[in-house]
ROSE-4610 file (N, C-alpha, C; in Angstrom, 1 decimal, always signed):
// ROSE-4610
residu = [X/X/X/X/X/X/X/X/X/X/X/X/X/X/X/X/X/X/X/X/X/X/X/X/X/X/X/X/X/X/X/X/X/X/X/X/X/X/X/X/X/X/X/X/X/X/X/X/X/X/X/X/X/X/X/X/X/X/X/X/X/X/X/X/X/X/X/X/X/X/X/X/X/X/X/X/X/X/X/X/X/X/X/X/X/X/X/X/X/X/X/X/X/X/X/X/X/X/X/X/X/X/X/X/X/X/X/X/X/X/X/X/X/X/X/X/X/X/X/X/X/X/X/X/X/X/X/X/X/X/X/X/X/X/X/X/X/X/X/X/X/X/X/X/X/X/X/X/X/X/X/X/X/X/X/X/X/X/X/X/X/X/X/X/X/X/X/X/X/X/X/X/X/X/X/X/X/X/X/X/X/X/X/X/X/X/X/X/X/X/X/X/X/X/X/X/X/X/X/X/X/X/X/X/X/X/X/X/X/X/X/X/X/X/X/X/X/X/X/X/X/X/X/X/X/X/X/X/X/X/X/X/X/X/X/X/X/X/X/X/X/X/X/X/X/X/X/X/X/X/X/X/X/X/X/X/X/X/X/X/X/X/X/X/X/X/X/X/X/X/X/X/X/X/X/X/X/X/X/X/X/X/X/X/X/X/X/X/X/X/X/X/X/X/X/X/X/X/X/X/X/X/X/X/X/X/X/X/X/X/X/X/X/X/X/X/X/X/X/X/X/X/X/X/X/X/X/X/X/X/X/X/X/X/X/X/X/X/X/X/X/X/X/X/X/X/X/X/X/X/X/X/X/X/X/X/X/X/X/X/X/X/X/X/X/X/X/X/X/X/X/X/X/X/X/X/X/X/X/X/X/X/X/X/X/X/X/X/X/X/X/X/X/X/X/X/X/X/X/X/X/X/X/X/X/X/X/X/X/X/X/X/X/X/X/X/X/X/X/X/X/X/X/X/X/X/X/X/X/X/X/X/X/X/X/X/X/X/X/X/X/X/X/X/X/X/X/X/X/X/X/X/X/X/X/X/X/X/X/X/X/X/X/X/X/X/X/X/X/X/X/X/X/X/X/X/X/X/X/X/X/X/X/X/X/X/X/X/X/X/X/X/X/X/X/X/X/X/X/X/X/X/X/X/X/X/X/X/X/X/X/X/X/X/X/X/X/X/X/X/X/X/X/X/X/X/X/X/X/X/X/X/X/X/X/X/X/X/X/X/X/X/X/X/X/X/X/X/X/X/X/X/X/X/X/X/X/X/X/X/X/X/X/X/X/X/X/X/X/X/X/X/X/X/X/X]
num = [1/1/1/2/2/2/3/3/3/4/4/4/5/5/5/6/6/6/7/7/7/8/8/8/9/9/9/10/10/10/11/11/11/12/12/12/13/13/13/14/14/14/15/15/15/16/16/16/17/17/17/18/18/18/19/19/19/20/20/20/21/21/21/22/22/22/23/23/23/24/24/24/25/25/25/26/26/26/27/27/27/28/28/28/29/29/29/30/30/30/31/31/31/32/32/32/33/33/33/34/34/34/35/35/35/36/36/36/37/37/37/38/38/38/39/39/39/40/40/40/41/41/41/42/42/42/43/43/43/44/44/44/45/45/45/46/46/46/47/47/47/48/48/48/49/49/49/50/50/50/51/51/51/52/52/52/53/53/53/54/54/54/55/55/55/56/56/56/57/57/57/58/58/58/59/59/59/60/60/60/61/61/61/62/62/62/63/63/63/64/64/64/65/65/65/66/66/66/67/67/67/68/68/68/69/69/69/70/70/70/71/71/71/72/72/72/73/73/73/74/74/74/75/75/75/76/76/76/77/77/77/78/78/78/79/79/79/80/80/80/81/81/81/82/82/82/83/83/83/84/84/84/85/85/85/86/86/86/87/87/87/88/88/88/89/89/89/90/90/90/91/91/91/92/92/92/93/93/93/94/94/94/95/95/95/96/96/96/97/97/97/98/98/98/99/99/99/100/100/100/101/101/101/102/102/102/103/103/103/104/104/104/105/105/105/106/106/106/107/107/107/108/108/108/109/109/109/110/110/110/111/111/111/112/112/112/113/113/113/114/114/114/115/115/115/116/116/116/117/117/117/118/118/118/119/119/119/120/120/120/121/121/121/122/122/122/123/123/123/124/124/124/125/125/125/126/126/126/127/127/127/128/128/128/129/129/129/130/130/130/131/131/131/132/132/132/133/133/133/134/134/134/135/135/135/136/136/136/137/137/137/138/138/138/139/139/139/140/140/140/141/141/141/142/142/142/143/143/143/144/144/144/145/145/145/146/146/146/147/147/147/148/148/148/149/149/149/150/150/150/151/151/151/152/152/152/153/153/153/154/154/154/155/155/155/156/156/156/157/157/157/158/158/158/159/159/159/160/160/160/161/161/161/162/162/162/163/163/163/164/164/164/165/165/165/166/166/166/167/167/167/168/168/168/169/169/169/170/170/170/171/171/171/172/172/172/173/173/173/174/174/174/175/175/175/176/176/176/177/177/177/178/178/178/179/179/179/180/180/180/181/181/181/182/182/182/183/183/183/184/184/184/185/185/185/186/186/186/187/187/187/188/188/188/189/189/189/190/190/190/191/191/191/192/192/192]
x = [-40.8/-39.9/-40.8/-40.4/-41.4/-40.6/-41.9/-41.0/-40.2/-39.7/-38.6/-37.5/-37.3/-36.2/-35.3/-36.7/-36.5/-36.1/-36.9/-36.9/-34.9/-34.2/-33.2/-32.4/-32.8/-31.7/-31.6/-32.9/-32.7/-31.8/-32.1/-31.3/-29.8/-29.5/-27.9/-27.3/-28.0/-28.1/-27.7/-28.7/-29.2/-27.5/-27.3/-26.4/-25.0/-24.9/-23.9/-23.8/-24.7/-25.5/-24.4/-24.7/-24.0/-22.4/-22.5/-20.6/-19.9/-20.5/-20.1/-20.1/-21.0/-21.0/-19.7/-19.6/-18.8/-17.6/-16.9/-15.6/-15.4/-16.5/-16.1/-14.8/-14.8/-14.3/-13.5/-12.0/-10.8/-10.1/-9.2/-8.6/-8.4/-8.5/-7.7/-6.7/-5.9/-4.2/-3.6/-5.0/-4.2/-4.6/-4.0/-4.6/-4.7/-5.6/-6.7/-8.2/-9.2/-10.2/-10.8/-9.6/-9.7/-9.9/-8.8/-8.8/-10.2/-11.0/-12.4/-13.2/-13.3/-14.3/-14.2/-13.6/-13.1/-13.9/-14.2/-14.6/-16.6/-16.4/-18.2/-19.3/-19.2/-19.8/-19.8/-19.0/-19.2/-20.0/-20.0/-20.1/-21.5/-22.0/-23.5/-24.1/-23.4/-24.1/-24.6/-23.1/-23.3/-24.5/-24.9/-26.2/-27.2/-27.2/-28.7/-29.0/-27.7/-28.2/-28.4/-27.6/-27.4/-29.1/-29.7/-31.1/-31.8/-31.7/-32.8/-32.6/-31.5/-31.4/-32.0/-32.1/-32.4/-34.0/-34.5/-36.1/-36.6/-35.8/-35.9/-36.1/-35.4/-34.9/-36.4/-36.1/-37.8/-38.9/-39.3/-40.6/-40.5/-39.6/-39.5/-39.5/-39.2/-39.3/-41.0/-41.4/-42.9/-43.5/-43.5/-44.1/-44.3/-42.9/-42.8/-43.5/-44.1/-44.9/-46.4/-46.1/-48.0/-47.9/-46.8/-47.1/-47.1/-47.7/-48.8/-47.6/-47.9/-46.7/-46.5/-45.2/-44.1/-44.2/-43.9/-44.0/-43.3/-43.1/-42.1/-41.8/-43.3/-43.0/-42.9/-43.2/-43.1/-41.6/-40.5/-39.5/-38.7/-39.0/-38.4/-38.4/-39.7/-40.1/-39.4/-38.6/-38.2/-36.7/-36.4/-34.9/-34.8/-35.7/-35.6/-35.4/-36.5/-35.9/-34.4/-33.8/-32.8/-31.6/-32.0/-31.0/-30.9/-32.1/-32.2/-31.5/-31.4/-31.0/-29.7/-29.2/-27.5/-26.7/-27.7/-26.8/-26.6/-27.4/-27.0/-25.6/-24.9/-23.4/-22.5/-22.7/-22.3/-22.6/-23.9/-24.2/-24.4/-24.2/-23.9/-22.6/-21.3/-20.1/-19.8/-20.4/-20.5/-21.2/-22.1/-22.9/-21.7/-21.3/-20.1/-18.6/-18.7/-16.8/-17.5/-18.4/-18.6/-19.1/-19.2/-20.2/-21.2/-22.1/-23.4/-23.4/-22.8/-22.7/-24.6/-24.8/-26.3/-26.3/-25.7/-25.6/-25.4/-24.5/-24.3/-25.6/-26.1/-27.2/-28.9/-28.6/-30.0/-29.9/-29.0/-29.2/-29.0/-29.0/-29.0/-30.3/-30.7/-32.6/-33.1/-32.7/-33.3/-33.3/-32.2/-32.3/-32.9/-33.1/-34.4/-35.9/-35.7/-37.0/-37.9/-36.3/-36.9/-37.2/-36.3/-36.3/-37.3/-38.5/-39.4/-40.8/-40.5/-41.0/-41.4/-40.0/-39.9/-40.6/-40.6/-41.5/-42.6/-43.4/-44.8/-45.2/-44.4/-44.8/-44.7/-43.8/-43.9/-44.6/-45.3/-46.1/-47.4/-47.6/-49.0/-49.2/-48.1/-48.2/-48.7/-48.1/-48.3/-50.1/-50.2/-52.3/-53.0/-52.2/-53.2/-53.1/-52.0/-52.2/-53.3/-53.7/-54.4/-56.1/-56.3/-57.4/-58.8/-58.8/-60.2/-60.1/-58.7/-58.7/-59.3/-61.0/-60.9/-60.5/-60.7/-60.4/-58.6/-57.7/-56.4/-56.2/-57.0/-57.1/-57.1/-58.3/-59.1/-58.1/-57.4/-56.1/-55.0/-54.7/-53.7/-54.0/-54.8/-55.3/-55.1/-55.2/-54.6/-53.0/-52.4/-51.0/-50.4/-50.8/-50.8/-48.9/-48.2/-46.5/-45.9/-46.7/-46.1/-46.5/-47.5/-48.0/-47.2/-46.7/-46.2/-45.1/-44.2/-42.5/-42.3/-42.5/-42.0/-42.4/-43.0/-43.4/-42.3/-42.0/-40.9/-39.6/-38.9/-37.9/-37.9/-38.8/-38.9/-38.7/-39.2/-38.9/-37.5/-37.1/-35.5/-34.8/-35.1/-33.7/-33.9/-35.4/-35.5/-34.6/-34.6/-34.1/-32.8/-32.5/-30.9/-30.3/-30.6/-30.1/-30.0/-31.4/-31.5/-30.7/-30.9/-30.1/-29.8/-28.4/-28.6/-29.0/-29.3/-30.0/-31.7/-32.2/-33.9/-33.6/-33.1/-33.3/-32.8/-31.8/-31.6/-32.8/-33.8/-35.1/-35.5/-36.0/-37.0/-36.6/-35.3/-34.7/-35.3/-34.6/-35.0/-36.0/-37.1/-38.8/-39.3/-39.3/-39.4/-38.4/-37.8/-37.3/-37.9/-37.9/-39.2/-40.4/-40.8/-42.3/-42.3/-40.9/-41.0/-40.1/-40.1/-39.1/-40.0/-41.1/-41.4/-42.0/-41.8/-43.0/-43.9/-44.4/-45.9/-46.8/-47.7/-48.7/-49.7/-50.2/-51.6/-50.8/-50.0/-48.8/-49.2/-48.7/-48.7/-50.4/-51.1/-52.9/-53.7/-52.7/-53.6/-52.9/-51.7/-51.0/-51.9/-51.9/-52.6/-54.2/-54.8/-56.1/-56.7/-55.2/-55.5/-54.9]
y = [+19.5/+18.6/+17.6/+16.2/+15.3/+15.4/+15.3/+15.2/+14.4/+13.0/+12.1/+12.9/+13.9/+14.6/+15.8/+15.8/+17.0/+15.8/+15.2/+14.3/+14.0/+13.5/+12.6/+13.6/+15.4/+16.5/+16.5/+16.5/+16.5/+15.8/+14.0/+13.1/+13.2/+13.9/+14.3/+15.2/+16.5/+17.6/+16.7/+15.9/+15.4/+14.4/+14.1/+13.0/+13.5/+15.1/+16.0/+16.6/+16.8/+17.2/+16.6/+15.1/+13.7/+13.8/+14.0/+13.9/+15.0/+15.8/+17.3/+17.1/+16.6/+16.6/+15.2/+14.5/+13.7/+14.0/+14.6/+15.0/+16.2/+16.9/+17.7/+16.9/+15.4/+14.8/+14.9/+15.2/+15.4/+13.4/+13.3/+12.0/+12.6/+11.8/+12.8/+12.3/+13.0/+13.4/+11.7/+11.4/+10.6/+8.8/+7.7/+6.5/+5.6/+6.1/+5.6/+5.4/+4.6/+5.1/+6.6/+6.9/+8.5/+9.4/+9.6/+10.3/+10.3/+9.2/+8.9/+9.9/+9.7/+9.8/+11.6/+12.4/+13.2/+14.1/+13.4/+13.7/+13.8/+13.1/+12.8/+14.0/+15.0/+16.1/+16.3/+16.1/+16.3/+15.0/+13.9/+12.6/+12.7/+13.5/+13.3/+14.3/+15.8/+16.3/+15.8/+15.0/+14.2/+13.6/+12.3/+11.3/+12.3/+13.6/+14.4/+14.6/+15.5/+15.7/+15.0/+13.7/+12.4/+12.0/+11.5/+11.0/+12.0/+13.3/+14.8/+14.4/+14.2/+14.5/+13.4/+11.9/+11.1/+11.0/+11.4/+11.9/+13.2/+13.6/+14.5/+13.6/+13.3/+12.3/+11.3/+10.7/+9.6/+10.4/+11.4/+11.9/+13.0/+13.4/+14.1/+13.5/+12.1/+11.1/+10.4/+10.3/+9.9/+11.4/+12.6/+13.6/+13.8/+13.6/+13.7/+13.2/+11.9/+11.1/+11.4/+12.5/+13.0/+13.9/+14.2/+15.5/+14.9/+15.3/+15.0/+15.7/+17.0/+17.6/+18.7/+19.0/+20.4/+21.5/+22.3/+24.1/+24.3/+25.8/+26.9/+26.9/+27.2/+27.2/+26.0/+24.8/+23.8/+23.6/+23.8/+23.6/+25.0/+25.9/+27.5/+26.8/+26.1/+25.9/+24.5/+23.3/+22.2/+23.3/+24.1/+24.8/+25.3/+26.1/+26.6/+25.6/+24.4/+23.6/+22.8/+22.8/+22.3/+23.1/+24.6/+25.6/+26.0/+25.8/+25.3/+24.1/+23.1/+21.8/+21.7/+22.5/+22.8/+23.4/+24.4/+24.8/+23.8/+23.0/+21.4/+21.5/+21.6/+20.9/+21.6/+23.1/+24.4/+24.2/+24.1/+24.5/+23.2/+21.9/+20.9/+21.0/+21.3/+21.5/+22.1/+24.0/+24.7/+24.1/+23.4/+22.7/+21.8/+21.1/+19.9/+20.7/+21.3/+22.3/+22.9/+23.4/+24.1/+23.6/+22.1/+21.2/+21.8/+21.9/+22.2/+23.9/+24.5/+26.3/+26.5/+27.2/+27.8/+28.6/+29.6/+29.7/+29.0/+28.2/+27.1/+26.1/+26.0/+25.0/+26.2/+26.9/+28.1/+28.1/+28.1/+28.3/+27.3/+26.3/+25.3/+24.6/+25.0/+24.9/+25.8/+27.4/+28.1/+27.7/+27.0/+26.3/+25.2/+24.4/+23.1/+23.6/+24.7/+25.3/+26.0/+26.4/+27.0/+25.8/+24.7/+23.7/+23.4/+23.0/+22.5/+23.2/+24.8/+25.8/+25.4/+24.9/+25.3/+23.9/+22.9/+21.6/+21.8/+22.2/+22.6/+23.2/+24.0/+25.2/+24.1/+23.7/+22.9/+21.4/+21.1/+20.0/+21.2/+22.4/+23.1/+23.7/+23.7/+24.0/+22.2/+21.2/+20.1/+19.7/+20.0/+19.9/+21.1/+22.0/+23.0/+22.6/+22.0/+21.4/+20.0/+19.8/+18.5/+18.8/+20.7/+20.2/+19.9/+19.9/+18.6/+17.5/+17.3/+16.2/+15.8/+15.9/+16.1/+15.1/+13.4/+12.7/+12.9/+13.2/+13.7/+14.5/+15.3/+17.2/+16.9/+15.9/+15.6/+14.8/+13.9/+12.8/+13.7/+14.6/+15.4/+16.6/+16.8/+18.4/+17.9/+16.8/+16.6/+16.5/+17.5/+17.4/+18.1/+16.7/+17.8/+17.5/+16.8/+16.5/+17.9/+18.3/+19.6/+20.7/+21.2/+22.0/+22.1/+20.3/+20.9/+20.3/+20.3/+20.2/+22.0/+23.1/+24.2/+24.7/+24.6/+24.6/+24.4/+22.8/+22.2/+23.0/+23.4/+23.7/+24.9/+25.7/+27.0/+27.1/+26.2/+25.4/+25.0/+24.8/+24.3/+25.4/+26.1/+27.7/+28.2/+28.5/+29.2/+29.0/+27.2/+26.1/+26.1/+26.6/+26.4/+27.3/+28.5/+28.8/+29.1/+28.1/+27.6/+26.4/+25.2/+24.3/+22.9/+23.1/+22.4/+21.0/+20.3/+18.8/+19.1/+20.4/+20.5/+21.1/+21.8/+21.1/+20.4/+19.7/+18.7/+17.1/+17.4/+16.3/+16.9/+18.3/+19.0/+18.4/+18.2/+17.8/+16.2/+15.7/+14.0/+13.9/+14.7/+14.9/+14.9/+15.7/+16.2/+14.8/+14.6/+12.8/+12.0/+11.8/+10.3/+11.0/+11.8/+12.2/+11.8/+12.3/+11.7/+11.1/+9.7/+9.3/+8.1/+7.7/+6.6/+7.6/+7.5/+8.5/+8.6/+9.6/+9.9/+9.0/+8.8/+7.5/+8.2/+9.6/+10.0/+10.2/+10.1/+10.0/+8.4/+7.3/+5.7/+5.5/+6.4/+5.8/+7.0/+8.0/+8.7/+7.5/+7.4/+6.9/+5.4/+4.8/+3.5/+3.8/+4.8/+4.8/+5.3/+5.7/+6.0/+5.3]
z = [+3.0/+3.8/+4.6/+4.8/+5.1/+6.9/+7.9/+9.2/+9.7/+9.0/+9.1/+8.8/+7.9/+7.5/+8.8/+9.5/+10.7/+11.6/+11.8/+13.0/+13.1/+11.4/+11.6/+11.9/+11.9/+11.8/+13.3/+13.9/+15.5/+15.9/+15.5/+16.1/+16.0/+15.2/+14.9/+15.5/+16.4/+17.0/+18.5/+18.6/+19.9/+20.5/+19.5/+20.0/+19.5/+19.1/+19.2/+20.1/+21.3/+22.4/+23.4/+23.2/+23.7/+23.7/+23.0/+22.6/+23.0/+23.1/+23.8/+25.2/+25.9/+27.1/+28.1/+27.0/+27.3/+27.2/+26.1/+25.8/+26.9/+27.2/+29.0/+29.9/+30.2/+30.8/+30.6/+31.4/+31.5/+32.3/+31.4/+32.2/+33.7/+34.6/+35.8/+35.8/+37.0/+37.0/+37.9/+38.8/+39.8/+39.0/+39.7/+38.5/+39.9/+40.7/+41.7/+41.7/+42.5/+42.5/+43.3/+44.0/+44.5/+43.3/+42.5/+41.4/+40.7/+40.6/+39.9/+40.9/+42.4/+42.9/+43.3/+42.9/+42.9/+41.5/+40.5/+39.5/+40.1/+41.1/+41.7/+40.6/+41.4/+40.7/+39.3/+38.3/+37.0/+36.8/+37.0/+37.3/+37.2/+38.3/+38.6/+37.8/+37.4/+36.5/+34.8/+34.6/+33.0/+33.4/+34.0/+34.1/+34.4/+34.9/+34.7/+33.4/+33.1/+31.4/+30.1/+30.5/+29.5/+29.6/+30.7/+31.0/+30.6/+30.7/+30.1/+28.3/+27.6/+26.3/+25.9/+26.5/+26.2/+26.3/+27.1/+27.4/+26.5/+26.2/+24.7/+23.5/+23.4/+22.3/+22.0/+23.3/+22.9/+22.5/+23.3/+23.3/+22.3/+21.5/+20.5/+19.1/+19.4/+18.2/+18.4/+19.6/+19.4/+18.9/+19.7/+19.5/+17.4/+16.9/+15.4/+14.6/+15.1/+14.6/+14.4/+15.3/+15.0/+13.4/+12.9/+12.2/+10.8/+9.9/+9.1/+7.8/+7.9/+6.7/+7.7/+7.5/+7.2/+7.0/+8.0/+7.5/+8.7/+7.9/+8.6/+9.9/+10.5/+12.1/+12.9/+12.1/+13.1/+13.3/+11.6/+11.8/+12.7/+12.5/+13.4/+15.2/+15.3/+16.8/+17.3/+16.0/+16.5/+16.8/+15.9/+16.3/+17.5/+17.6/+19.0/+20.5/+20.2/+21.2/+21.2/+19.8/+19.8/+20.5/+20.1/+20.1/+22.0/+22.9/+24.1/+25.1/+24.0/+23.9/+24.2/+22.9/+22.6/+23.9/+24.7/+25.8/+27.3/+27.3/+28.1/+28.7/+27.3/+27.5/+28.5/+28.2/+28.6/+30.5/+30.4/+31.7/+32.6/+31.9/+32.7/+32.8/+32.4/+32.5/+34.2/+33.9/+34.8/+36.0/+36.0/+37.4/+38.0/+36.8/+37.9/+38.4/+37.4/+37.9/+38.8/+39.5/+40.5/+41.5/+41.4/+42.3/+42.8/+41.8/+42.5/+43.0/+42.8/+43.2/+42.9/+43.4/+43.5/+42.0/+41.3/+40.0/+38.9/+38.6/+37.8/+37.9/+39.1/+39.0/+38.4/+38.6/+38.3/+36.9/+36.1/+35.0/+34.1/+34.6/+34.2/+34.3/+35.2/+35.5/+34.6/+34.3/+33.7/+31.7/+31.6/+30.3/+30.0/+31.1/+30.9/+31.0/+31.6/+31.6/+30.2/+29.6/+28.1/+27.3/+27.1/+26.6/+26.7/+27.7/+28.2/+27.4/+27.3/+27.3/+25.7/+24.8/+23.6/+23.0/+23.9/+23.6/+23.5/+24.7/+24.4/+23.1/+22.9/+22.3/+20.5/+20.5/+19.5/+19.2/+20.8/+20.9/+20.5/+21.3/+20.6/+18.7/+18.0/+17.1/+16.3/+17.0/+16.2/+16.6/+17.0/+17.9/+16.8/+16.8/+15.8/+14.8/+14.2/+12.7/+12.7/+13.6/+13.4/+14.1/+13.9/+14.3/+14.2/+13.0/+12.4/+12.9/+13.6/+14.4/+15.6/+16.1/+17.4/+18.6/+17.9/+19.0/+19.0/+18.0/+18.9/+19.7/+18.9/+20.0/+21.3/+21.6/+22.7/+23.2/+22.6/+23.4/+24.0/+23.2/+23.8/+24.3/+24.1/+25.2/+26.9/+27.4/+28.8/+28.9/+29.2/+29.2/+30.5/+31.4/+33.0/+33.1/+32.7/+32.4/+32.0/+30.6/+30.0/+31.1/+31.4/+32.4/+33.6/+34.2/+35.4/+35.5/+34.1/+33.9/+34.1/+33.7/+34.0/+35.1/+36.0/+37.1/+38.4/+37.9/+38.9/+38.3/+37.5/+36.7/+37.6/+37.5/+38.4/+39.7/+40.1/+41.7/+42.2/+41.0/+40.7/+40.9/+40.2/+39.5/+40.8/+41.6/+42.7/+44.1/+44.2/+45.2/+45.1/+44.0/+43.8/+44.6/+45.0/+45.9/+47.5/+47.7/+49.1/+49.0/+48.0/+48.6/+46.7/+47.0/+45.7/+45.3/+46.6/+47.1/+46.4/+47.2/+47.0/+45.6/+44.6/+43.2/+42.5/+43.0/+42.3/+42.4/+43.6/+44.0/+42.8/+42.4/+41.1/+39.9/+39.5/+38.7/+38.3/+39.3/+39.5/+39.6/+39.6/+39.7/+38.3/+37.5/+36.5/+35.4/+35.6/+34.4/+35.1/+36.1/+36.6/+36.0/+35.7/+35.2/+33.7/+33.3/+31.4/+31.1/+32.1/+31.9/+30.8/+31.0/+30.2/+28.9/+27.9/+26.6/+26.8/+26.5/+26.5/+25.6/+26.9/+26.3/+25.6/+25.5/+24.7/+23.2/+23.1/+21.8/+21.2/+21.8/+21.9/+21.4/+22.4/+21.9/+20.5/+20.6/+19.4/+18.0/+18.4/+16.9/+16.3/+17.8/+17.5/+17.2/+17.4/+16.9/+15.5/+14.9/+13.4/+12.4]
């Protein structure tokens, strides 16, 4: 299987991801802008996870672009992050129906954390397949983003139940960090 074929199965996953999270939304009952603002919290939970899947989405379509050919584990390890991915909907749901409760938001950290977990893990299998490669090796072996996206995520699940503002800052920490793609992605691609 050529990795365009994985890449378009993601993008299908990804933006099923999308549509799930949206169809959460219930019309409300009142036909004010009270009735909207009332919705606040599911509101702000959608645009965290909408901006996360989207930040997936890019840097998992640049990240694809490194891989050369196809096997077993690279596809077992894109599943896994998908299958990480897929619970988003679930636990962004639970974060907004509960505005922000200290559990609904913990495990909702604790599944961006796997996600995160399951990126790496399949950004490091795409580095070991390339490694005769050393100026990529060497472009991508600095990955202080990957390193200290699970880090803050932890800081998150932990904060959530001191205060659901101090991780929701981890949160909004961690997508301003990837929020633009990764550039050692942009400069290995252009140097071959």
């Amino acid at each position: 299987m050529k990795a365009n074929r994985m890449e378009a199965f993601s993008d299908g996953v990804l933006a099923i991801i999308i549509t799930i999270m949206v169809l959460e939304f219930k019309v409300p009952e009142g036909h004010d802008w009270y009735a909207l603002i009332e919705l606040g919290p599911k509101i702000l939970s959608y645009i965290f996870s909408f901006v996360y899947i989207g930040i997936y989405w890019n840097n998992h379509h640049h990240l694809l672009h490194m891989v050369r050919t196809m096997n077993g584990r690279l596809m077992w390890l894109n599943l896994l992050l998908l299958f990480w991915l897929s619970l988003v909907p679930f636990t962004t749901a639970w974060m907004g129906e509960s505005h922000f409760a200290a559990t609904p938001t913990a495990l909702y950290g604790i599944v961006l954390l796997l996600a995160a977990l399951s990126y790496w893990l399949l950004q490091r299998a795409i580095i070991n397949q390339h490694s005769n490669d050393s100026s990529f090796v060497l472009a991508m072996g600095k990955d202080l983003k990957g390193k200290l996206s699970p880090l803050l995520y932890l800081l998150a699940v932990l904060t959530a139940y001191v205060s659901p503002w101090i991780s929701g800052f981890f949160f909004v920490l961690v997508a301003l960090i990837w929020f633009l793609p990764d550039k050692r992605i942009e400069h290995a691609l252009r140097s071959h």
